[in-house]
N, C-alpha and C positions, 0 to 999 in steps of 0.2 A: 751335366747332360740336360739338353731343354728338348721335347718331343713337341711336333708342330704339325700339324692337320694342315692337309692339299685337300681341297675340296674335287674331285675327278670332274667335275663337269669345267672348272675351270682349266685347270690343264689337258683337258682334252684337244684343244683349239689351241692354247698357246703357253709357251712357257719357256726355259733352257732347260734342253736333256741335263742330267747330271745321275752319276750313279756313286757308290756306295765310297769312300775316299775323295770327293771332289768338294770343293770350298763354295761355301753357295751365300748369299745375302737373300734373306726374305722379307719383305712387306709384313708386317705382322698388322691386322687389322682390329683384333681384339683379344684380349688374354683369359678370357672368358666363357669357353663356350656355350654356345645358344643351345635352346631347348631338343631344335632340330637334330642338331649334332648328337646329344644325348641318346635322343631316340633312335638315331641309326646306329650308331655304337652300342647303344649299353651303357648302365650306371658305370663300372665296373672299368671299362675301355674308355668312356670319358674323362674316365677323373685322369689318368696319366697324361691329359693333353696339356700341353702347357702355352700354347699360341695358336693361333690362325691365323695363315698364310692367306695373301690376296693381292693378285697383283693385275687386278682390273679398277680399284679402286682410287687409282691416283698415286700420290704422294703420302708415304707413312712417316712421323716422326717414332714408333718402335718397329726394327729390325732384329732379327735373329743370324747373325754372322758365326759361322765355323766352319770345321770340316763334317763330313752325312759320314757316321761311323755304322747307320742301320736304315733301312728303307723295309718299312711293310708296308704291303700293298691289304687295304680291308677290302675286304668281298662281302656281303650278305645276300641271303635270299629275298626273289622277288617274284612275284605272281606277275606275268603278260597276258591281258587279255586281245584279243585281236578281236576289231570289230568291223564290218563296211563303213566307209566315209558316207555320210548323209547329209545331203543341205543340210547347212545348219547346224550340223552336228561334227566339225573336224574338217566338212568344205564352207566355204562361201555360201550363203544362202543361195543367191542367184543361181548355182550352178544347176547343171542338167546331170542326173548319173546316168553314164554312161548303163547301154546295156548288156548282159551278164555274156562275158566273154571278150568284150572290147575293152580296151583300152582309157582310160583318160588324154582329156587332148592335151598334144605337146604344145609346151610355152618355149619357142627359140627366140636366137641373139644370133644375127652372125656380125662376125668378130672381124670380117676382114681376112685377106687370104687364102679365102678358101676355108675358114674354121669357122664350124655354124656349134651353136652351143644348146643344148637343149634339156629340158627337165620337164618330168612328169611325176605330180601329184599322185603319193601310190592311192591304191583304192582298198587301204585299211588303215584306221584307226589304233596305238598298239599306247594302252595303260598299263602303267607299271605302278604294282603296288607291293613296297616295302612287308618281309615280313619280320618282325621285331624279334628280338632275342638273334636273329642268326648272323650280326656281324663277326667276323673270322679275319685273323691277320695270315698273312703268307708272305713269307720272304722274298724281297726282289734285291734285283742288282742297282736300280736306282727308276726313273720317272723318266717318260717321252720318250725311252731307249729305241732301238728298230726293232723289230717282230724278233730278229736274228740274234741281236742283246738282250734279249729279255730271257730268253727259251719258251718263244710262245710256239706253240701249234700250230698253224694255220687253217682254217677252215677246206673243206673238201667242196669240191664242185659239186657236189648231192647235198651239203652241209647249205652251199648258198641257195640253189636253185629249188630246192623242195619246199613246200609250202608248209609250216608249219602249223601244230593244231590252234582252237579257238583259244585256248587257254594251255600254258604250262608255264612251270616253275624251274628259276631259272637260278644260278650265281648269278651278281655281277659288281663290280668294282665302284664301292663309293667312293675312294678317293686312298690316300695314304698317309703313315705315319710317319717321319720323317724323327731320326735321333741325331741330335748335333750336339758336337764337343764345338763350344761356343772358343771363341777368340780374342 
């Protein structure tokens, strides 16, 4: 059995779904892990890692080929602080802030056909800071599933649209363990 660290910010953006019985090949980028890792984990939950996975890096000469007999998904806690954007501080210097109740100005594209594409800069700032000791594993059915394979929740229209406070303490997902019976 070799156990392999997904980093979640990398599979966030891109990867192959796969879940729990599915044959998977991974990038192994070092068999070592970094101090970082440690410290999101734990002494404790680190030392069972046996590879990290990374497949923004190129071309690996070690891979971890078999079939995923186990997926956990780590969670730890984390402090959000939310702050206004400020020249200089999370905007552009140049920019102008806006005043209290307006909006930031839209950046569009149109795209042709009639499709104009647009994005606005929100007007908060949001640091996330790790709190140490509280990585947690929790069982999943595999990585990049749909909301619907996963058994997630989905957030409530009061859940999106209310503002949350300046600061609170949150879960959220660093990434996953991965158990492969190698091949």
């Amino acid at each position: 059995m070799t156990r392999v660290w997904l980093t979640g910010w990398e599979w966030a953006c891109c990867g192959r779904a796969f879940a729990v019985g599915d044959d998977v090949d991974f990038g192994i980028v070092t068999q070592a892990p970094h101090p970082a890792l440690a410290e999101a984990l734990g002494r404790v939950l680190v030392a069972t890692v046996d590879a990290i996975e990374s497949h923004h890096e190129g071309e690996f000469d070690d891979r971890v080929r078999g079939r995923v007999v186990a997926v956990h998904a780590v969670t730890r806690e984390v402090i959000e602080r939310r702050s206004l954007h400020h020249p200089g501080h999370g905007a552009p210097p140049a920019t102008v802030m806006p005043s209290d109740g307006e909006e930031w100005p839209v950046i569009g594209r149109e795209l042709g056909n009639g499709v104009f594409m647009e994005s606005r800069p929100s007007r908060h700032v949001i640091e996330i800071v790790p709190i140490a000791g509280t990585a947690v594993l929790l069982p999943a059915r595999g990585v990049r599933l749909s909301p619907i394979e996963q058994d997630e929740t989905l957030p409530t229209i009061e859940e999106l649209t209310s503002d949350p406070p300046p600061e609170w303490r949150v879960r959220s997902l660093a990434g996953w363990l991965i158990d492969i019976e190698e091949q």
